[in-house]
Residue frames as qw, qx, qy, qz and C-alpha x, y, z in Angstrom:
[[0.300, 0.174, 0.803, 0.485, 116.85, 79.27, 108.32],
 [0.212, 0.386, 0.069, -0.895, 115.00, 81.86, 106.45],
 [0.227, 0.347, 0.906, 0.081, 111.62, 80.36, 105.35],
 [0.260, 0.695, 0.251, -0.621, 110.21, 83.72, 103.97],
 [0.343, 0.157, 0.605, 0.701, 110.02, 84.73, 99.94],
 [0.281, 0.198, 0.169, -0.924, 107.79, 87.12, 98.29],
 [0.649, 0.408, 0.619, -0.171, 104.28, 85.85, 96.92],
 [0.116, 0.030, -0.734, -0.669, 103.82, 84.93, 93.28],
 [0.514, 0.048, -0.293, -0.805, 100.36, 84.31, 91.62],
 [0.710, 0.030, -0.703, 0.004, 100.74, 80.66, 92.03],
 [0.130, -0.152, -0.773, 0.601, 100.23, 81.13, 96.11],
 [0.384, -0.245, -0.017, -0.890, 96.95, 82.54, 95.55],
 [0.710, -0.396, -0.501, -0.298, 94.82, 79.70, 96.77],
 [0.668, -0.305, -0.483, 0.476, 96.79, 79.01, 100.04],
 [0.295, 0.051, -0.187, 0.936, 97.49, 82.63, 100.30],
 [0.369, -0.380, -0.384, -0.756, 93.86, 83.42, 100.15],
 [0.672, -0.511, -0.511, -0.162, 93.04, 81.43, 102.97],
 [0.556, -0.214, -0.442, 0.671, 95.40, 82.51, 105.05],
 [0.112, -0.242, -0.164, -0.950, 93.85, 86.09, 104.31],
 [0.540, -0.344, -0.675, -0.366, 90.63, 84.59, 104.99],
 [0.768, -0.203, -0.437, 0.422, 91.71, 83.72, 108.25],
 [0.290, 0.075, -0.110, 0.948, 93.23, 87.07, 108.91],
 [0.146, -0.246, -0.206, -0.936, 90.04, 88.53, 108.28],
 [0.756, -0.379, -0.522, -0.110, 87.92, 86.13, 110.27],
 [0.565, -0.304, -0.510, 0.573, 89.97, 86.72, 113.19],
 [0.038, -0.057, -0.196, 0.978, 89.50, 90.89, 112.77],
 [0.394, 0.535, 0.624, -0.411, 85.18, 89.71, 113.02],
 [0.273, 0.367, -0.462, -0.760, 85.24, 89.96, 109.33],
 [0.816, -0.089, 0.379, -0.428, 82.87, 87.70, 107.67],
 [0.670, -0.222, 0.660, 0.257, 84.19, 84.88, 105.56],
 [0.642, 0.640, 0.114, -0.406, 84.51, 85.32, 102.12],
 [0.780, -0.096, 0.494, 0.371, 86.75, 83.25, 99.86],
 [0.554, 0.667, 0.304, 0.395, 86.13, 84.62, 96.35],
 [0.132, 0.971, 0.009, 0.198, 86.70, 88.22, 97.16],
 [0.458, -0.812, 0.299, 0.204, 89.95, 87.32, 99.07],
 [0.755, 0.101, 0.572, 0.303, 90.94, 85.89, 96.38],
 [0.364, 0.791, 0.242, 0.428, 90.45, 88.98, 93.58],
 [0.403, -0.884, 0.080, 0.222, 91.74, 91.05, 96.80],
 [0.675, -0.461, 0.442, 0.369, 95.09, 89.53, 96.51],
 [0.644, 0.369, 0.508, 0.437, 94.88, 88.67, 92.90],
 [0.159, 0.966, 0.073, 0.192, 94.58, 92.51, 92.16],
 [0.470, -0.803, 0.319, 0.179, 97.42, 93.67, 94.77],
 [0.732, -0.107, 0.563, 0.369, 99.64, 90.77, 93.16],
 [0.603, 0.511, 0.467, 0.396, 98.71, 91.94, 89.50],
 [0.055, 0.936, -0.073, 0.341, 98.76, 96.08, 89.77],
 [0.596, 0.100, -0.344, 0.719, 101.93, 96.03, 92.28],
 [0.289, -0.821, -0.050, -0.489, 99.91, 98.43, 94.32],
 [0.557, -0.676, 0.383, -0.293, 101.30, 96.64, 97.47],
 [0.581, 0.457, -0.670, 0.065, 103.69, 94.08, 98.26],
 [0.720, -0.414, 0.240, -0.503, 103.61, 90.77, 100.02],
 [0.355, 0.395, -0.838, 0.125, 105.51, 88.28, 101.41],
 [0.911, -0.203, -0.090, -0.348, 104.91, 84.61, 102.63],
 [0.236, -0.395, 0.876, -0.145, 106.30, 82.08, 105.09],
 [0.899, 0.095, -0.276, -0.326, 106.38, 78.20, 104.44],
 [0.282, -0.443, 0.838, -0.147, 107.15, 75.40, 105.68],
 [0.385, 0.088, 0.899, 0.187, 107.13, 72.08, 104.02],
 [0.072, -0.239, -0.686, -0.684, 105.13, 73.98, 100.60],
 [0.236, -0.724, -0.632, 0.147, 102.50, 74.95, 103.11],
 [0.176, 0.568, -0.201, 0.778, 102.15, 78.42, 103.37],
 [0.382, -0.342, -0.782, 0.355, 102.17, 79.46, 107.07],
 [0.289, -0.604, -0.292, 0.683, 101.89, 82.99, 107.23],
 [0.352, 0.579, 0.287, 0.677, 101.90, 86.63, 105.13],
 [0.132, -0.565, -0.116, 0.806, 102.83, 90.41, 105.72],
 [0.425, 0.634, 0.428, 0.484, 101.72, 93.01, 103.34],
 [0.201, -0.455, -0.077, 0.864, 102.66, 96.78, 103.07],
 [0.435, 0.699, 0.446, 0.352, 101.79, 99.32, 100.97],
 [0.426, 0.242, 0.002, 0.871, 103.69, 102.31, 99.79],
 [0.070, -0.940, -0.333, 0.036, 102.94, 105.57, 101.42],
 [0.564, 0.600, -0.040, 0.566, 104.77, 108.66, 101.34],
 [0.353, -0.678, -0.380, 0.520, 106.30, 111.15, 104.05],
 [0.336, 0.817, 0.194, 0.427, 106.22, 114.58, 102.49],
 [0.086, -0.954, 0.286, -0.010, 108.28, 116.51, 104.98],
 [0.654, -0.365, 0.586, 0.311, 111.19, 113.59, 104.66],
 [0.652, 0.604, -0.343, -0.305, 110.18, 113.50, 100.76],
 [0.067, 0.339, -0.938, 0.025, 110.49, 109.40, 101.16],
 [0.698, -0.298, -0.507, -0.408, 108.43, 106.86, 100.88],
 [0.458, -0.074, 0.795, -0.391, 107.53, 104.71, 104.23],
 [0.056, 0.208, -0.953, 0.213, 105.97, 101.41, 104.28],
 [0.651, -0.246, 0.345, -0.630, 102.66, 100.67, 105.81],
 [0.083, 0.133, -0.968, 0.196, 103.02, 97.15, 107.71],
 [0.425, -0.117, -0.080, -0.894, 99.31, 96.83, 106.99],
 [0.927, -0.075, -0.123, -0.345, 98.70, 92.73, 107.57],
 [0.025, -0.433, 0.870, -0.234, 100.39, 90.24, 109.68],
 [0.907, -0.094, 0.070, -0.405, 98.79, 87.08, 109.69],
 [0.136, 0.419, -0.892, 0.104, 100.24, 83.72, 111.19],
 [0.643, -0.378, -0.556, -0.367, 98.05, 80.60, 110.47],
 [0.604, -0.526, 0.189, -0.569, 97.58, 79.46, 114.53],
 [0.978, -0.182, -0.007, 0.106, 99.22, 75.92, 114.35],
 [0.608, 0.569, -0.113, 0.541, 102.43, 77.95, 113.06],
 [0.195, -0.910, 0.171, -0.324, 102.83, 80.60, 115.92],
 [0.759, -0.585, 0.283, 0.042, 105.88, 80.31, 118.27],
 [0.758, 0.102, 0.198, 0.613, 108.34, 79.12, 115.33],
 [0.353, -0.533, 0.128, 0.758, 109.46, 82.38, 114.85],
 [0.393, 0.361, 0.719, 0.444, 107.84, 83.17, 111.54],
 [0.060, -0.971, -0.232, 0.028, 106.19, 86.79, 112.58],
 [0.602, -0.479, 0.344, 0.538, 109.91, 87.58, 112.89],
 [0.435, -0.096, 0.595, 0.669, 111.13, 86.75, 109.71],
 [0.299, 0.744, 0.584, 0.127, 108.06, 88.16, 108.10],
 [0.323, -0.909, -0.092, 0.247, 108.73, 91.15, 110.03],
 [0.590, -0.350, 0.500, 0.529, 112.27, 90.84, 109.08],
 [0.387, 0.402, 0.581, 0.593, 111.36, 90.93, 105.04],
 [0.009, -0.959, -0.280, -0.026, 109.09, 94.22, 105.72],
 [0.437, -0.807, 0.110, 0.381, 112.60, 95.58, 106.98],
 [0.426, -0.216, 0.623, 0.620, 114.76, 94.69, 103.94],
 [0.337, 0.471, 0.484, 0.656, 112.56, 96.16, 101.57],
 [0.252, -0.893, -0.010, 0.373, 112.92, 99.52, 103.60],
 [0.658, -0.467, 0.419, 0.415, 115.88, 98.71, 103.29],
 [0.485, 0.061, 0.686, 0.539, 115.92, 98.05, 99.28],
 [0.140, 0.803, 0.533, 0.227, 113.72, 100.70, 98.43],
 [0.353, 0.152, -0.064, 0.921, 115.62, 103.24, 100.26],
 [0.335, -0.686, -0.392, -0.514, 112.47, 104.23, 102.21],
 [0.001, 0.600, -0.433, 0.673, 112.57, 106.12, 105.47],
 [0.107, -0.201, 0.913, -0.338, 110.79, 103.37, 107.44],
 [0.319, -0.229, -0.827, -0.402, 108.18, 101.00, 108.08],
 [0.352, -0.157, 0.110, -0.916, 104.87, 102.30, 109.87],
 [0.394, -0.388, -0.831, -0.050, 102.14, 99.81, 111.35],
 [0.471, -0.311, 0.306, -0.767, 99.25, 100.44, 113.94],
 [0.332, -0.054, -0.889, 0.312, 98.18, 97.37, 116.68],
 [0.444, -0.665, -0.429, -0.419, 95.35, 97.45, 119.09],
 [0.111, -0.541, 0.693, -0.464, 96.21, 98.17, 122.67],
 [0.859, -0.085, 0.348, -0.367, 94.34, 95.01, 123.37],
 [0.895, 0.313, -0.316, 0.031, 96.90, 92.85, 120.96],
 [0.547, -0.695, 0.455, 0.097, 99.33, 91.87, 123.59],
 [0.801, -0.243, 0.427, 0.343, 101.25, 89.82, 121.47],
 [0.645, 0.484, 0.053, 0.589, 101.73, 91.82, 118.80],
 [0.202, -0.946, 0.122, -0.223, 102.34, 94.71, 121.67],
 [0.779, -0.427, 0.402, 0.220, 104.99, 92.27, 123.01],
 [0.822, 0.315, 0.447, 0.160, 106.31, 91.51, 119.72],
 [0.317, 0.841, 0.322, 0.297, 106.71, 94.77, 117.49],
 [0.011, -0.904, 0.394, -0.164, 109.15, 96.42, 119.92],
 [0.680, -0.339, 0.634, 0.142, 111.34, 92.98, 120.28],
 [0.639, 0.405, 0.396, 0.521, 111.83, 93.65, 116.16],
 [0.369, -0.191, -0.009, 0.909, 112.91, 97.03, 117.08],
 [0.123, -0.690, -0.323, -0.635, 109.68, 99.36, 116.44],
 [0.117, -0.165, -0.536, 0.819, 109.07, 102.29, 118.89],
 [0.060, -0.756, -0.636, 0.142, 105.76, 102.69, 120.13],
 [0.196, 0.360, 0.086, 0.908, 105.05, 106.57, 118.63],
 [0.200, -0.675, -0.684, 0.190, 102.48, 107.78, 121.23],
 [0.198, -0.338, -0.045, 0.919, 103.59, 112.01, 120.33],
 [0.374, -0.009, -0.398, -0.838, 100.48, 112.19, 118.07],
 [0.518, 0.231, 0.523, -0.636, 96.98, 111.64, 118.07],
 [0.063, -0.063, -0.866, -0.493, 95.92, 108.88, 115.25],
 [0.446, 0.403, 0.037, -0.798, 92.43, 109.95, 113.58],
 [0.184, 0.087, 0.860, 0.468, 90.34, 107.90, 111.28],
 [0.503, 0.177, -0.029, -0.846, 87.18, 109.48, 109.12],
 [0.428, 0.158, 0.877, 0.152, 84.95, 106.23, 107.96],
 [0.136, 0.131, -0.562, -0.805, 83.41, 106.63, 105.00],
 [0.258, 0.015, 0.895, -0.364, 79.70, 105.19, 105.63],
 [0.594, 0.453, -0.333, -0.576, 78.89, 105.09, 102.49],
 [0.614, 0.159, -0.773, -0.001, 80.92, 101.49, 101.90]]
């Protein structure tokens, strides 16, 4: 039974905490408002797209992506940029189906695929992520400049 849909405006409060939450778990500190305008932007500019699991009008869960491009395929890709399953929810199979929506709008976009990064310390989503059919890319070397200004 497929308990996924994409957010609407009207999940922002529930969808905020579950962000919240998301961000709390990556030692972020708590901040309610700003996940809130986060989302509320994303949601309003279509910059990025996000879907939510529920169960009983509760939300349990959310993926987000955001478009990127591949310039020698000249196709977009994906970027599976947030998985977040509240903690009383895990185990029903709801990372799945999340997972599962990230794939069908590959799929419906006609984009060349979908493109996440994991810690090596997240065993379950290391456990996870190739049991929804991703292959671990390990033929490059993944770089990040920080800006330490912000």
């Amino acid at each position: 039974m497929k308990n996924t849909r994409k957010a609407i405006v009207q999940d922002l409060n529930q969808l905020a905490e579950l962000f919240d939450q998301y961000r709390i778990f990556y030692h972020k500190e708590s901040d309610m408002p700003a996940a809130e305008n986060f989302l509320k932007e994303r949601i309003e500019s279509r910059d990025s797209e996000i879907f939510v699991s529920e169960e009983d009008g509760k939300l349990t869960g959310f993926v987000q992506l955001y478009p990127i491009f591949s310039s020698t395929r000249m196709q977009r890709y994906w970027l599976l940029n947030d998985l977040y399953v509240n903690g009383d929810y895990r185990g029903k199979g709801y990372s799945k189906e999340l997972i599962e929506e990230a794939k069908e709008l590959c799929r419906s976009t006609n984009a060349c695929g979908v493109l996440l990064e994991t810690g090596k310390s997240n065993d379950v989503g290391n456990r996870l992520y190739p049991a929804c059919g991703f292959e671990l890319y390990d033929s490059v070397n993944f770089y990040e400049w920080t800006n330490k200004e912000h």
